[in-house]
C-alpha positions as CSV (number, residue, x, y, z in Angstrom):
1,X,0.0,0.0,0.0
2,X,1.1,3.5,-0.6
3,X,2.2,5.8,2.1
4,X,0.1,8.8,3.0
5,X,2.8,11.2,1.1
6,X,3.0,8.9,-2.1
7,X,-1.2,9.1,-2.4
8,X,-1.5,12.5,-1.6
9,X,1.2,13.1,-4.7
10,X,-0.4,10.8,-7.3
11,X,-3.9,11.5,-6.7
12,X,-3.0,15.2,-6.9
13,X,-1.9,14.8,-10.1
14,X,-4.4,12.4,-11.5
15,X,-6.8,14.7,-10.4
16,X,-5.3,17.9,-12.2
17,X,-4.6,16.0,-15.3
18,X,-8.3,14.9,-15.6
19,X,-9.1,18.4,-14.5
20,X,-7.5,20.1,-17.3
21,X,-9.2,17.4,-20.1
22,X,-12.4,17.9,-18.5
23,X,-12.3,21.8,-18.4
24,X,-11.2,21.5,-22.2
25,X,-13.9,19.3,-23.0
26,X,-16.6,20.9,-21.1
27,X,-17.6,23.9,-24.0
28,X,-18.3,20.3,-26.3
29,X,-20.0,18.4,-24.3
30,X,-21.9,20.9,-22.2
31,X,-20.9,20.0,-18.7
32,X,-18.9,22.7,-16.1
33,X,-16.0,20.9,-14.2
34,X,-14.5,22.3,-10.7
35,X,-11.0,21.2,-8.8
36,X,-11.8,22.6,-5.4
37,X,-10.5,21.6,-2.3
38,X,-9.0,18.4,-3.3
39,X,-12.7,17.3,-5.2
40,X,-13.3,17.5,-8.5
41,X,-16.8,18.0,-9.4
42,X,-18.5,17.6,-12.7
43,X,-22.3,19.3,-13.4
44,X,-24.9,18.8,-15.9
45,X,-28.0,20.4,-17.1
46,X,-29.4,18.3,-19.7
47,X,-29.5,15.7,-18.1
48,X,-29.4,17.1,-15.0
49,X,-26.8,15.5,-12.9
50,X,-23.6,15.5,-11.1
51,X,-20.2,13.5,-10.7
52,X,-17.5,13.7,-8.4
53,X,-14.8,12.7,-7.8
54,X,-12.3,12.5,-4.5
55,X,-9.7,11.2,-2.4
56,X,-10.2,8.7,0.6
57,X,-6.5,9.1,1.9
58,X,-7.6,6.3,5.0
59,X,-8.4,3.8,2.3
60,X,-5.4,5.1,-0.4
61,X,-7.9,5.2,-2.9
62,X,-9.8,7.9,-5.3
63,X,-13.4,7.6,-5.4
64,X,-16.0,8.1,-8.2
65,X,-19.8,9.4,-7.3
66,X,-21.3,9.0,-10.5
67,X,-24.6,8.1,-11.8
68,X,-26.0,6.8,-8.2
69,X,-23.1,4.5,-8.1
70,X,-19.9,4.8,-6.3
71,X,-16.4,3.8,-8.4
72,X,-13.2,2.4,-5.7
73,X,-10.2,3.3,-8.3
74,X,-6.5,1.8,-5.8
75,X,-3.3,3.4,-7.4
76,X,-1.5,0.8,-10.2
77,X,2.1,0.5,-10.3
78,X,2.9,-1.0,-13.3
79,X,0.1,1.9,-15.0
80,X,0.8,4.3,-12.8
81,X,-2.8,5.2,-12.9
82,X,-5.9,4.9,-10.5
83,X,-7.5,1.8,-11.8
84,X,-11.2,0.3,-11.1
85,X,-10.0,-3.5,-10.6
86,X,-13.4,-4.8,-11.2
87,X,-12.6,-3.4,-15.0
88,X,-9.3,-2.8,-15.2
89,X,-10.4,1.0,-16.6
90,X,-8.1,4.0,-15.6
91,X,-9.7,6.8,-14.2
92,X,-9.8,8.5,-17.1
93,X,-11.4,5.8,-19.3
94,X,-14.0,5.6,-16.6
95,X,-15.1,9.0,-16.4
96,X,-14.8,8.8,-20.3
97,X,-17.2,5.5,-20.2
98,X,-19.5,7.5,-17.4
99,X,-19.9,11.2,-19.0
100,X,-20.6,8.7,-22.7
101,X,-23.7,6.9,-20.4
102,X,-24.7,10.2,-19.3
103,X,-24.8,12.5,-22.3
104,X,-26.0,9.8,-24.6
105,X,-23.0,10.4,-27.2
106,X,-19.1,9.1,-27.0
107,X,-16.8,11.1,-25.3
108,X,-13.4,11.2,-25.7
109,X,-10.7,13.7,-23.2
């Protein structure tokens, strides 16, 4: 398991990375993103709806709220990515796969 110091830095960054796509592909897709106190929050009007998405330093994970489901992404070595083990989807293709289910078209950051 990560230390406390090795999460804090790699969920940091996965979370600006995937801040930055979503920001750029907000004016397509029609959704507002904000990175605000260590949560990144995605909002929709049509459909109406919300994501977010945080860290749960206790647990060393980053976790998903999306769709009235909750995502458990644990930090990958070998990807260095967060990664839902159920899937094997990175954060990013998950949010990709999620914002797709929730604006009825393919999306790609």
């Amino acid at each position: 398991m990560l230390d406390e110091q090795e999460f804090r830095k790699h969920a940091d960054e996965a979370l600006e990375i995937l801040s930055r796509a979503l920001i750029k592909a907000g004016d397509d897709y029609d959704f507002e993103t904000d990175f605000n106190a260590g949560a990144l929050t995605i909002d929709f009007e049509e459909p109406k709806g919300r994501f977010v998405v945080s860290p749960n330093s206790p647990v060393r994970q980053l976790w998903l709220s999306a769709r009235s489901k909750s995502y458990k992404l644990d930090w990958d070595q070998s990807r260095q990515s967060f990664v839902l083990l159920e899937t094997g989807e990175t954060l990013l293709q998950l949010i990709e796969n999620r914002l797709s289910e929730q604006l009825g078209e393919k999306v790609i950051l």
